[in-house]
DSSP file (Angstrom, degrees, kcal/mol; ACC not computed):
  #  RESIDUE AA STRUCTURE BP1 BP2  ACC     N-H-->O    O-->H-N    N-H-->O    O-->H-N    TCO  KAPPA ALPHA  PHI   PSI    X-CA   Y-CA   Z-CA
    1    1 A X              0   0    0      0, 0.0    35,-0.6     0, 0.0     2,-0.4   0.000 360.0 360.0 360.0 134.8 -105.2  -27.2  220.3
    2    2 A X        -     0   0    0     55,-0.2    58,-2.1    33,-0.1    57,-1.4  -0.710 360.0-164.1 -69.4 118.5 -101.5  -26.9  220.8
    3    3 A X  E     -a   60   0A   0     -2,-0.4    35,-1.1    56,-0.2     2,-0.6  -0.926  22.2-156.9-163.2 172.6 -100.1  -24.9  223.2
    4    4 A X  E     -a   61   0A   0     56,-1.1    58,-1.1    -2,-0.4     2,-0.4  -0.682   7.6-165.1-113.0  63.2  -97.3  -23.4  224.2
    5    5 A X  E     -a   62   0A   0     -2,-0.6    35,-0.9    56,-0.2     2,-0.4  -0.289   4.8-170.3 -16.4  82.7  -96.5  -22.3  228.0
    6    6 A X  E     -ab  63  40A   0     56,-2.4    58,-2.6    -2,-0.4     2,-0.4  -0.783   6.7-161.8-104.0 124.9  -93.6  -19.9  228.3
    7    7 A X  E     +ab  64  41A   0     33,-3.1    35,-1.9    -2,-0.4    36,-0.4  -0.934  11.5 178.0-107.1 106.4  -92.7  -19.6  232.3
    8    8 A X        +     0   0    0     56,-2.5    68,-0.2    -2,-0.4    57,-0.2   0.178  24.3 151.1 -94.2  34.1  -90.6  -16.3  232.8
    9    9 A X        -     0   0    0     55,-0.2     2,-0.5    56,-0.1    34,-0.3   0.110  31.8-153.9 -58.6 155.8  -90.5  -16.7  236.1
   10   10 A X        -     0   0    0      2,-0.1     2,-1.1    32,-0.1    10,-0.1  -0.915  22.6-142.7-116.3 136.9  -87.0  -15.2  238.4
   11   11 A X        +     0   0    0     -2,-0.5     2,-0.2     6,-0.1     6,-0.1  -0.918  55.3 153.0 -94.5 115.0  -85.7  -16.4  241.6
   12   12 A X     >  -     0   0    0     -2,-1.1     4,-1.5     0, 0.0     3,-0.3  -0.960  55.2 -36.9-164.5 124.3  -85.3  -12.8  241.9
   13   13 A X  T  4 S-     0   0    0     -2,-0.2     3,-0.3     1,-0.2     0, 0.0  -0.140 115.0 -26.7  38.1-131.4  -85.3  -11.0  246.3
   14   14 A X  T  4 S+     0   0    0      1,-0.2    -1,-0.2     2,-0.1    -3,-0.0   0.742 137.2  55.0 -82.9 -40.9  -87.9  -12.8  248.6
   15   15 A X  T >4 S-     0   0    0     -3,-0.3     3,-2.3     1,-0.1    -1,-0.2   0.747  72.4-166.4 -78.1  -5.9  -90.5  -14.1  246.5
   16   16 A X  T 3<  -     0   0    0     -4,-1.5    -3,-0.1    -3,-0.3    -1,-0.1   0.648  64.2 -73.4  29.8  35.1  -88.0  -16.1  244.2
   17   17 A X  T >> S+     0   0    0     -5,-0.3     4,-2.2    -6,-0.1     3,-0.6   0.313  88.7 140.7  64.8  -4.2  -91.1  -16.5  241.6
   18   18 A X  H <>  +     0   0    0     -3,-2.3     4,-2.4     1,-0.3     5,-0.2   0.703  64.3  55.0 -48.7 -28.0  -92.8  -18.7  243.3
   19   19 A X  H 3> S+     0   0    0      2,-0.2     4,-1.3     1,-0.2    -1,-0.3   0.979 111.8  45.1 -82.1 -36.4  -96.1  -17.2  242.5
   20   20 A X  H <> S+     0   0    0     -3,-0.6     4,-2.5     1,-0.2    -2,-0.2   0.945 115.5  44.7 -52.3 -51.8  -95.5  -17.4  238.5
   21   21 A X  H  X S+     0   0    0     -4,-2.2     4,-2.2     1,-0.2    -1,-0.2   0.933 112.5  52.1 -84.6 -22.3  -94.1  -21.0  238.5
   22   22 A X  H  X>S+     0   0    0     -4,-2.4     4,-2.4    -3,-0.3     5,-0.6   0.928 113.1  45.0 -55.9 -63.6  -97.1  -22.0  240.9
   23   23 A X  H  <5S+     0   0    0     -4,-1.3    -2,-0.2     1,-0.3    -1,-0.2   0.487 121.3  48.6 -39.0 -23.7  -99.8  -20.1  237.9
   24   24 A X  H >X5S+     0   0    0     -4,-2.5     3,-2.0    -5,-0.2     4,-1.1   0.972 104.0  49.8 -39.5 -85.5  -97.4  -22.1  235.5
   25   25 A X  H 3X5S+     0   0    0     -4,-2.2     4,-1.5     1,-0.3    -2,-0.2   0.672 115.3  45.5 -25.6 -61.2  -97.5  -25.0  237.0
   26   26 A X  H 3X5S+     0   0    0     -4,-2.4     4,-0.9    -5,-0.2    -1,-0.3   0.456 108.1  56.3 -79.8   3.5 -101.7  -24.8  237.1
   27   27 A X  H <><S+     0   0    0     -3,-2.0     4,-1.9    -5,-0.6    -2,-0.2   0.898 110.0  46.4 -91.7 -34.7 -102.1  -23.7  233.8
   28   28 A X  H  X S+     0   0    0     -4,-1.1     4,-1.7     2,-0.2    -2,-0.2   0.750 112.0  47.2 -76.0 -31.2 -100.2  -26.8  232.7
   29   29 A X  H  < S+     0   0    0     -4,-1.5     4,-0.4     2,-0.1    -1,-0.2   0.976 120.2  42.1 -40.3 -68.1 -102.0  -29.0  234.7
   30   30 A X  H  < S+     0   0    0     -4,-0.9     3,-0.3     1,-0.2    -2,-0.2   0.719 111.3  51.8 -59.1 -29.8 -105.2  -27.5  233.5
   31   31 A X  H >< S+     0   0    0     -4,-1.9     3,-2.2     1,-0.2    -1,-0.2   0.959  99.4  61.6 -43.7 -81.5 -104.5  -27.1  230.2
   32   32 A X  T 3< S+     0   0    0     -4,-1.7    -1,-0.2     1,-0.3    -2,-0.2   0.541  82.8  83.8 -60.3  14.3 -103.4  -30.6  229.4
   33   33 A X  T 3  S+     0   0    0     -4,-0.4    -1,-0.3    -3,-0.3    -2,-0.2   0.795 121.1   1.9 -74.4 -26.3 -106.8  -32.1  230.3
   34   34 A X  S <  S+     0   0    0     -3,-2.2     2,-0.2    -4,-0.1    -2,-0.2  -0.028 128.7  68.2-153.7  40.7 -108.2  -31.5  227.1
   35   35 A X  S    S-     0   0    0     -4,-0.2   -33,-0.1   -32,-0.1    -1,-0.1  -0.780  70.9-116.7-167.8 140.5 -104.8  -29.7  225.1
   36   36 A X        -     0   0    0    -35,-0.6     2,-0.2    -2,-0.2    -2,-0.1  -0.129  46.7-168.7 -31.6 158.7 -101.3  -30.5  223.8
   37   37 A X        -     0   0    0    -35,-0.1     2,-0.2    -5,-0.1   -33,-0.2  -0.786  27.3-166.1-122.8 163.3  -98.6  -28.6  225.6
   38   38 A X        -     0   0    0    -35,-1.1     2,-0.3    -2,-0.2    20,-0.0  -0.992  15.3-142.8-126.5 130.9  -95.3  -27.5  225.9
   39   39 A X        -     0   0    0     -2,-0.2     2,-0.2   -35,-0.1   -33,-0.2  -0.696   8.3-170.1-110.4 150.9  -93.5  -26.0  228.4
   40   40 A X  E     -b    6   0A   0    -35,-0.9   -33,-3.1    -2,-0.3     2,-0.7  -0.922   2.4-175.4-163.3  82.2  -90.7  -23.2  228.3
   41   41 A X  E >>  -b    7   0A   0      1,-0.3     4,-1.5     4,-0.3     3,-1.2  -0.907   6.5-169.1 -64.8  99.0  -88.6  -22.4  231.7
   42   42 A X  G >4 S+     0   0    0    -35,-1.9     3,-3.4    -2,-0.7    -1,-0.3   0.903  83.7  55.8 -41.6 -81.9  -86.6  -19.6  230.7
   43   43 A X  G 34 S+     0   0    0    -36,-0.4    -1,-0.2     1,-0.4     3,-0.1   0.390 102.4  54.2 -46.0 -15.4  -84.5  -19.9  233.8
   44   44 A X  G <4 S-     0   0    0     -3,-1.2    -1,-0.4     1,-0.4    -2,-0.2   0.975 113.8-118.3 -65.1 -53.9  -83.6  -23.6  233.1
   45   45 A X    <<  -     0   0    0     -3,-3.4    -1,-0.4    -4,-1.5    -4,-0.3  -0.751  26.2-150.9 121.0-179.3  -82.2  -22.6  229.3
   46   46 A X        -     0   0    0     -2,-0.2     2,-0.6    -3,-0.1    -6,-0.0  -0.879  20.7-104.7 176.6 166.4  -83.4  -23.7  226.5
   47   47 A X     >  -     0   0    0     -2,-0.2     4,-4.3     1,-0.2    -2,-0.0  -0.874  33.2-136.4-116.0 137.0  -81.8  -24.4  222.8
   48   48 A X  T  4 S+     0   0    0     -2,-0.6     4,-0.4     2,-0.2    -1,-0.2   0.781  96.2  57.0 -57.4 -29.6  -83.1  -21.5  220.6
   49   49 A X  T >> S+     0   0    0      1,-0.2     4,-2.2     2,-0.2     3,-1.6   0.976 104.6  56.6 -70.6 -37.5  -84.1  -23.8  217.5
   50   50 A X  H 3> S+     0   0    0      1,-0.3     4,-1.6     2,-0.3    -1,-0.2   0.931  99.2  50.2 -33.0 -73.2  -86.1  -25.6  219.6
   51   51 A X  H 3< S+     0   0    0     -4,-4.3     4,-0.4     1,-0.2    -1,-0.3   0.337 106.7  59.9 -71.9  12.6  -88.2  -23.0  220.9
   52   52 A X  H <> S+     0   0    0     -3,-1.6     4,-0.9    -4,-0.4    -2,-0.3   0.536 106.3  51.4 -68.4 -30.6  -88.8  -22.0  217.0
   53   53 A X  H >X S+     0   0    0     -4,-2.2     3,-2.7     1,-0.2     4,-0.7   0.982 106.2  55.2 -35.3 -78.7  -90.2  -25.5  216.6
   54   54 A X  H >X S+     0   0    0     -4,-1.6     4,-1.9     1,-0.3     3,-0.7   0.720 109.9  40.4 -34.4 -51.1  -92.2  -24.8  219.2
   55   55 A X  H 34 S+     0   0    0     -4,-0.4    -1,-0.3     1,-0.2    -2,-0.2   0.640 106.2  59.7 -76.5   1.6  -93.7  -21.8  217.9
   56   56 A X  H << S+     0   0    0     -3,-2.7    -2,-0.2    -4,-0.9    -1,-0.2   0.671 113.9  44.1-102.1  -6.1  -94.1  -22.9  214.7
   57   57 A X  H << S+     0   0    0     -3,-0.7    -2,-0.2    -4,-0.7   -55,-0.2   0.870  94.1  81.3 -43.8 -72.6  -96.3  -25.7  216.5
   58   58 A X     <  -     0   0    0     -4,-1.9     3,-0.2     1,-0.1   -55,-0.1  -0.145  53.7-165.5 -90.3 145.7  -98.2  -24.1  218.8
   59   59 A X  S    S+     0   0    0    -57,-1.4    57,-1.5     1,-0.3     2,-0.5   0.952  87.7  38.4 -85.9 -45.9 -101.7  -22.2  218.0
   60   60 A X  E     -ac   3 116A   0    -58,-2.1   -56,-1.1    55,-0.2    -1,-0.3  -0.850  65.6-168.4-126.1 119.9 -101.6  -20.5  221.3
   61   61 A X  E     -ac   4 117A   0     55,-2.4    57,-1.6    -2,-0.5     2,-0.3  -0.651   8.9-167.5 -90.7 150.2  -98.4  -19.0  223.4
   62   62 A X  E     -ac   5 118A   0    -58,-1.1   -56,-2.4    -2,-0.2     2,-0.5  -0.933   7.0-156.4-129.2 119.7  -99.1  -18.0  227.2
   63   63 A X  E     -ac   6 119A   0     55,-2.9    57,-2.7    -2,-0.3     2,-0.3  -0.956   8.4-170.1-111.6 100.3  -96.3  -15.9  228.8
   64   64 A X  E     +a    7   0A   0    -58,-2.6   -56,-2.5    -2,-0.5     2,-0.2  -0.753  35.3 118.3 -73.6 137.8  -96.3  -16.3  232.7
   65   65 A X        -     0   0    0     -2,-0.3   -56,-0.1   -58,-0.2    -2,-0.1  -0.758  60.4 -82.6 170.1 150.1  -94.0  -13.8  234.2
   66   66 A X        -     0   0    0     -2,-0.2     2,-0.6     1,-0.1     7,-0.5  -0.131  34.0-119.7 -56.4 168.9  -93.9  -10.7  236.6
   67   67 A X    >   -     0   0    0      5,-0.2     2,-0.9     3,-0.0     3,-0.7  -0.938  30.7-166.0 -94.6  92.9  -94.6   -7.6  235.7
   68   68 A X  B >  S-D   71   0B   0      3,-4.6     3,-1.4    -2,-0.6    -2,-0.0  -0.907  82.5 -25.1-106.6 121.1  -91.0   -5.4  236.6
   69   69 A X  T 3  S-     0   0    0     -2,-0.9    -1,-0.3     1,-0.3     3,-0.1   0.843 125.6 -54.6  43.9  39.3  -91.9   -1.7  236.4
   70   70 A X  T <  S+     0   0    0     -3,-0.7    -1,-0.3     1,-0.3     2,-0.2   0.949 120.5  97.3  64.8  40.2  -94.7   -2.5  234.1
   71   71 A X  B <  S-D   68   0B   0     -3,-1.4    -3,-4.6    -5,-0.0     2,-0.6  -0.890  82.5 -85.2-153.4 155.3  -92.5   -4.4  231.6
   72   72 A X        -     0   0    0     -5,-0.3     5,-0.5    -2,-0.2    -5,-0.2  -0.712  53.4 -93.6 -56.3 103.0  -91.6   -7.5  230.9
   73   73 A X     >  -     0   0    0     -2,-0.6     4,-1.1    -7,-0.5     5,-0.4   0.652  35.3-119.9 -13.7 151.1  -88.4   -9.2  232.9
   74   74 A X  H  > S+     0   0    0      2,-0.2     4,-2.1     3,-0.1     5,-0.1   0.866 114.7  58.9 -65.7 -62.9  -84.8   -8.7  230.7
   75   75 A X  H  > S+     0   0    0      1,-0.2     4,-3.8     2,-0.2     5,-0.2   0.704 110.1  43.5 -31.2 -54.6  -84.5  -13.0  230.5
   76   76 A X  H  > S+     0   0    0    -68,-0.2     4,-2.0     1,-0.2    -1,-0.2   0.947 114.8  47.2 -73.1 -45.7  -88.1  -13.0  228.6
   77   77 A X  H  X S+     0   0    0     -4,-1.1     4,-1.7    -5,-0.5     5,-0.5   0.964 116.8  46.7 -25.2 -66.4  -87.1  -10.0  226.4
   78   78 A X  H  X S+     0   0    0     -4,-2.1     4,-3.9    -5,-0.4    -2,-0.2   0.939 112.1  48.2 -30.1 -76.8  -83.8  -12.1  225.9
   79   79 A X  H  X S+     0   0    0     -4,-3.8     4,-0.7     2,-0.2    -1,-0.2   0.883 114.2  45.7 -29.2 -59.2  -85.6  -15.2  225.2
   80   80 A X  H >X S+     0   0    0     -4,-2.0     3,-4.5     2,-0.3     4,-0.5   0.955 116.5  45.1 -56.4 -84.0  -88.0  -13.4  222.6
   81   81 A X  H 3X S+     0   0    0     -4,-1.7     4,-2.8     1,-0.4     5,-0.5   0.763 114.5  51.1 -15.1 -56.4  -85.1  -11.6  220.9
   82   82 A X  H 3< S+     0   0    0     -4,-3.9    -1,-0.4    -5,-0.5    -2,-0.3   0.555 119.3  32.9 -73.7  -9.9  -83.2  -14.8  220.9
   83   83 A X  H <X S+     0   0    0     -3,-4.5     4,-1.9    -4,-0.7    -1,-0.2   0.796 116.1  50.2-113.5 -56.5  -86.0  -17.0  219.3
   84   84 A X  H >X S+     0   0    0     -4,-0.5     4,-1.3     2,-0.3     3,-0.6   0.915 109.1  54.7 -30.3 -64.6  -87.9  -14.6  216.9
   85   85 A X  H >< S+     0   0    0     -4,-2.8     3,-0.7    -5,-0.4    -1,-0.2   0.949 108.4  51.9 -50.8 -49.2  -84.3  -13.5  215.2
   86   86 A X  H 34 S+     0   0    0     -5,-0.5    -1,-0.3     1,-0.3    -2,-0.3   0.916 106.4  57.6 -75.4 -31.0  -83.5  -17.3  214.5
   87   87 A X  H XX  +     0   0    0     -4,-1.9     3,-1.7    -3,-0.6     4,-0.8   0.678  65.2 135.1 -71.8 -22.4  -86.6  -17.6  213.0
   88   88 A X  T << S+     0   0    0     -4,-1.3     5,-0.2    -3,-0.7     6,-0.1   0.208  80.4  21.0 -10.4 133.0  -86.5  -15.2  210.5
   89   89 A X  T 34 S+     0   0    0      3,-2.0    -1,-0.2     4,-0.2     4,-0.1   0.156 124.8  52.2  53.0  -5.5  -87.9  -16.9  207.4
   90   90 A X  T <4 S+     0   0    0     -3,-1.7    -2,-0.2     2,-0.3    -1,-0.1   0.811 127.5  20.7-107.0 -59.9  -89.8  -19.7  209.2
   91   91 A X  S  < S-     0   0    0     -4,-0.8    20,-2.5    -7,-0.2    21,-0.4   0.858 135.9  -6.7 -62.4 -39.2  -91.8  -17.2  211.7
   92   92 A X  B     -E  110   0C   0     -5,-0.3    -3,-2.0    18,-0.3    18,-0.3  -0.946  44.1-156.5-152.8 148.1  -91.4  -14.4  209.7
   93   93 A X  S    S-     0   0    0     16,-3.4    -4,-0.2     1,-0.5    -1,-0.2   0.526  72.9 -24.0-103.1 -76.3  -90.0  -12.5  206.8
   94   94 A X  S    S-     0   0    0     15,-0.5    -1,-0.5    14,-0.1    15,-0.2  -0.235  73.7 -80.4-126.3-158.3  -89.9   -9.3  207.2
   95   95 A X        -     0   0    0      1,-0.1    12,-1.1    -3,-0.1    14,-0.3   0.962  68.9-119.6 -69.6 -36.5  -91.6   -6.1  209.3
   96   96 A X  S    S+     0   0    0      1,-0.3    -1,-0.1    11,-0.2     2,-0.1   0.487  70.4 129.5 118.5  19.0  -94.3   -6.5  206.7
   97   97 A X        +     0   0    0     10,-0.1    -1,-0.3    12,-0.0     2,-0.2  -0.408  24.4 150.9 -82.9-171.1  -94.0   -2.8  205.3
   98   98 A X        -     0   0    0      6,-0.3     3,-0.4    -2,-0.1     6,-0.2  -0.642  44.9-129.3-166.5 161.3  -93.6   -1.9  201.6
   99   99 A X  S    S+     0   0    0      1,-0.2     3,-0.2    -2,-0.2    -2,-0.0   0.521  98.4  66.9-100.9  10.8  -94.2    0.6  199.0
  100  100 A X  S    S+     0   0    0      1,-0.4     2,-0.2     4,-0.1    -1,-0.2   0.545 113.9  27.3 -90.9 -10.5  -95.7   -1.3  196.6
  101  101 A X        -     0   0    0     -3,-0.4    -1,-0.4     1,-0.2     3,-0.2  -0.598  59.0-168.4-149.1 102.9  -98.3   -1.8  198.6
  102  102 A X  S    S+     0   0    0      1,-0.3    -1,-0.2    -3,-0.2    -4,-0.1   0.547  82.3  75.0 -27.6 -52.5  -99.9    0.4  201.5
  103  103 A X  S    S+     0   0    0      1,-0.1     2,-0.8    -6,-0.0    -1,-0.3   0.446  82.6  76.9 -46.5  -6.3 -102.1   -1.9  202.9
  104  104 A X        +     0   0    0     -3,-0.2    -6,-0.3    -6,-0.2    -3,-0.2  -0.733  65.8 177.8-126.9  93.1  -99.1   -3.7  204.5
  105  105 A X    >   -     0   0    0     -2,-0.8     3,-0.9     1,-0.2     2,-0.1  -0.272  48.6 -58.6 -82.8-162.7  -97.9   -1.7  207.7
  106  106 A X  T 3  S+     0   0    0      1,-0.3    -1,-0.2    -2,-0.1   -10,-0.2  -0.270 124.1  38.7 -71.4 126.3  -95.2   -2.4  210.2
  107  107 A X  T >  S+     0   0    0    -12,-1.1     2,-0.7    -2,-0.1     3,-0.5   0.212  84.1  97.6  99.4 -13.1  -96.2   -5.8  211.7
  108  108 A X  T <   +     0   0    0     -3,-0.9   -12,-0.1     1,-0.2   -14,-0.1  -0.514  52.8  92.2 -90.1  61.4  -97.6   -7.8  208.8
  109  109 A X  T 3   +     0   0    0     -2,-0.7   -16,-3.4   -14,-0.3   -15,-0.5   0.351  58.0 107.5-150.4 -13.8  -94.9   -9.8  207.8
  110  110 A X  B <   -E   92   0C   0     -3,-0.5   -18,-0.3   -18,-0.3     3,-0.2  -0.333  58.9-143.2 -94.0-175.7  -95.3  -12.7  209.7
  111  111 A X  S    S+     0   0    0    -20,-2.5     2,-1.4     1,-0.2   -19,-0.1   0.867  82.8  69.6 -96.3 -23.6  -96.5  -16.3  208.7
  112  112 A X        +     0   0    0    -21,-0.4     3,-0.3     1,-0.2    -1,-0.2  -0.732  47.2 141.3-130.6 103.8  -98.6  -17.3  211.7
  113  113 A X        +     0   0    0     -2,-1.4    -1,-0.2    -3,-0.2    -2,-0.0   0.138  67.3  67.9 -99.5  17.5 -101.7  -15.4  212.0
  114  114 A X  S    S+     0   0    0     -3,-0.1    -1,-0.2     2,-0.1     2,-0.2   0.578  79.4  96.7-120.9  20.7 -103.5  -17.7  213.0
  115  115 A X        -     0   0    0     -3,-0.3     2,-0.5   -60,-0.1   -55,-0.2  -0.422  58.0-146.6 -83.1 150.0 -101.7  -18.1  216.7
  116  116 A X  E     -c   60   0A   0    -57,-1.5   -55,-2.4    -2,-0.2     2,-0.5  -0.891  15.8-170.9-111.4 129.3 -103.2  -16.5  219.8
  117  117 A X  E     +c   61   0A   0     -2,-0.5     2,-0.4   -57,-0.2   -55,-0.2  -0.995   7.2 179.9-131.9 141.5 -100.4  -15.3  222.3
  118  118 A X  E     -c   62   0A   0    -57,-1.6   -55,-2.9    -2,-0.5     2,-0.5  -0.986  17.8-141.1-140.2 149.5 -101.6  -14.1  225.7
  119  119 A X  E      c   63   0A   0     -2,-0.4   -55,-0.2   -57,-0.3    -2,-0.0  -0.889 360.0 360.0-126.0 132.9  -99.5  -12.8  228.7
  120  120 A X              0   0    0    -57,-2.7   -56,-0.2    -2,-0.5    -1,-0.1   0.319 360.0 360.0-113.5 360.0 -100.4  -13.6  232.2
């Protein structure tokens, strides 16, 4: 199985992230013992086409990152925004509505349904 590590960790007040990048760090360890990876530091950079490669790889994304008021960090919003929008037509076409057909709400519109993404 392919997969795809995203670390949103921040060096952000006192803890500087350290508990995310460790819980990175051992998922990637653990992980590659019997699966592919790839790894994702937001906080390094990263070139956007790239990380659509990358999803268009991986069956399963894992997003390490803090919790900030019981939301996601801005950088991984950023990231997401920034990878998803270039991928239009490789990830995705559209929201997945229409009126020709009912059966297809808001969210069905992408191409890989058969990827697992889980947030840690």
């Amino acid at each position: 199985m392919n997969i795809l590590l995203i670390n949103g960790a921040s060096n952000f007040s006192s803890p500087k992230g350290e508990l995310n990048r460790s819980l990175h760090a051992m998922a990637s360890d653990l992980l590659a013992e019997q699966h592919e990876n790839e790894k994702t530091i937001i906080e390094d950079g990263y070139d956007v086409a790239s990380e659509v490669e990358k999803f268009l790889w991986a069956d399963v994304v894992v997003y390490q990152m803090p919790a900030w008021w019981m939301g996601a960090p801005w950088t991984v919003k950023k990231y997401m925004d920034e990878v998803l929008i270039a991928g239009h037509g490789a990830l995705f076409a559209n929201d997945g509505r229409t009126r020709d057909d009912p059966s297809k709400q808001y969210g069905t519109g992408g191409y890989l349904t058969a990827s697992a993404i889980c947030y840690l």
